[in-house]
C-alpha positions, 0 to 999 in steps of 0.5 A, a space after each residue: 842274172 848272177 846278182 839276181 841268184 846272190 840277192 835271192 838265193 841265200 843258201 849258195 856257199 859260193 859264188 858262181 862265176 862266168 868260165 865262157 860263152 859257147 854260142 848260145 850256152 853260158 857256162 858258169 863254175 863254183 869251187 866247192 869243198 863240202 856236199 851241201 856246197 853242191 847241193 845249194 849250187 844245183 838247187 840255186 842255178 835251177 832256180 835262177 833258170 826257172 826265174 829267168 823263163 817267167 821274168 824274160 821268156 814269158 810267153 815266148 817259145 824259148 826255155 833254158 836247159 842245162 846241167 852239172 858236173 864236178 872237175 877235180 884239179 890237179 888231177 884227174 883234170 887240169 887248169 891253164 892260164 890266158 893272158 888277158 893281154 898277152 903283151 904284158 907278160 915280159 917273162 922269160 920263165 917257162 910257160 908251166 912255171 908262169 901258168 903255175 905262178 898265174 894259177 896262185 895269184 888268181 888275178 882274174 883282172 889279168 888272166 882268164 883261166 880254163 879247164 880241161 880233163 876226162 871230167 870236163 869231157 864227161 860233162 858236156 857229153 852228160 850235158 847234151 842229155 839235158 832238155 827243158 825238162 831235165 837238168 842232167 847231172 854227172 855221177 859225181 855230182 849225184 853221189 854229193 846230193 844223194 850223200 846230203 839227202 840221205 845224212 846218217 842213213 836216213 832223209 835228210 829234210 834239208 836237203 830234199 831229192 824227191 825230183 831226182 830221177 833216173 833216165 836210163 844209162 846211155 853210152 857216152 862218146 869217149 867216156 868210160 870205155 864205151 860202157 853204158 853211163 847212168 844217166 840221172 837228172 833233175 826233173 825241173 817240171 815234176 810237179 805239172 799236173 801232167 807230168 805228176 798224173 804220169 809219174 805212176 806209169 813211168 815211175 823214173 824217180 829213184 831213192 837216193 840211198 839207192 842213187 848213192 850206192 850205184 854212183 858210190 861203185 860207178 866211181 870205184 870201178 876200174 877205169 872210171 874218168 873222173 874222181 870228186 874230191 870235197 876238203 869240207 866233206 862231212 863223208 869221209 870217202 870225199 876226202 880222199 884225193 885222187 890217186 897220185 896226187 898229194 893235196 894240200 888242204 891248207 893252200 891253192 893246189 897249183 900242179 898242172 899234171 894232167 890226168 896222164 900222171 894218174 898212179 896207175 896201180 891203184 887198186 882196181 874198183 869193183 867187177 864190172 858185174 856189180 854195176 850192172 847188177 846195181 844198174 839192173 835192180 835199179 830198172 827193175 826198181 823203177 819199172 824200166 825194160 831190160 836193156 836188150 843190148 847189155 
């Protein structure tokens, strides 16, 4: 599957790696520096799903489903280092000065290499939103595609985002406080002749200037989870590394502070009330009924 996407998607910037195996659930990662790096990967990983369904699911009651979300390491996200076999290893260094020295070297033939931190957490939960239909994206990954498509303040057609759709906020279990989470996803079936003749009732598609505003305050806002930090970014508020933390643009960032080190007096972000204005025009943009429970 993944020489297929390199032989055949020629717009991927990077190179998609297998994180692990949960069940029946593959989880791949791709670290990327710029907004049109993500873009390639979403739009490359969703073709790949698309081939794999009418190459080996072909008249099976089966189909893929998935999604995308950003991890910013050092903070607010960590890193850790295994031992693929853990005998090997005859050092008497601390265990954080050897997973910083594994981390460095990247040896994948000697270590395997895991994730964890509050965007990690987001993503899956914004994972199990996701169907055969819709491929669900986290906030952060919406702001990079919504930035790309609109470069310079206008549609950008490299970069199209016209089956990006808004599928309402839900409140995610253990993420932002309890506060409702703007779910957006990828309509991966908009063009069906079904689905198209809906579109006019439902009207879930939404503009992406409008997806970038909502996503641009969302991440500003005070107790947000997670941060999306691109070295390459053509926007400068890509740029900006998360709070506390000191990034060298020009070797591997190795720390291992957790998002616990996040400097706490950062300024706040905006009201709560901007969201929820923001979230609210949205509905009323695309015909969706007030959310009776605020």
């Amino acid at each position: 599957m993944l020489a297929d996407i390199t032989d055949q998607c020629t717009d991927l910037e990077v190179p998609l790696r297998l994180w692990k195996a949960v069940g029946d659930e593959l989880i791949f990662t791709a670290r990327v520096s710029s907004e049109s790096e993500i873009y390639h990967a979403v739009r490359c990983w969703i073709d790949a799903m698309n081939r794999y369904e009418e190459s080996s699911l072909f008249g099976e009651s089966l189909a893929t489903k998935g999604g995308a979300f950003v991890a910013t390491f050092p903070s607010p996200d960590s890193e850790s280092s295994i031992p693929i076999n853990p005998s090997s290893e005859d050092s008497d260094a601390d265990v954080l000065d050897l997973n910083e020295q594994a981390l460095l070297e990247r040896d994948e033939s000697r270590y395997r290499f895991d994730y964890f931190g509050p965007s990690v957490d987001t993503g899956f939960r914004v994972f199990s939103m996701c169907n055969e239909r819709y491929f669900t994206l986290a906030v952060e990954v919406v702001w990079a595609l919504a930035a790309v498509s609109t470069s310079e303040g206008v549609s950008d057609t490299r970069h199209p985002l016209a089956d990006l759709v808004f599928r309402g906020s839900h409140a995610l279990k253990g993420v932002w406080n309890g506060r409702e989470y703007p779910l957006f996803a990828i309509d991966r079936k908009i063009n069906e002749g079904v689905n198209k003749a809906l579109a006019g009732l439902e009207n879930q598609g939404v503009e992406p200037h409008v997806a970038l505003t909502l996503c641009r305050e969302c991440v500003k806002s005070d107790g947000w989870p997670s941060h999306i930090y691109l070295a390459n970014a053509l926007h400068p508020e890509f740029k900006a590394p998360p709070s506390g933390t000191q990034v060298n643009t020009t070797e591997p960032t190795t720390a291992v502070d957790g998002y616990e080190s996040v400097d706490e007096s950062a300024p706040e972000g905006v009201p709560n009330s901007s969201i929820d204005e923001l979230l609210a025009d949205v509905r009323k943009i695309l015909g969706m009924e007030p959310d009776p429970n605020p």
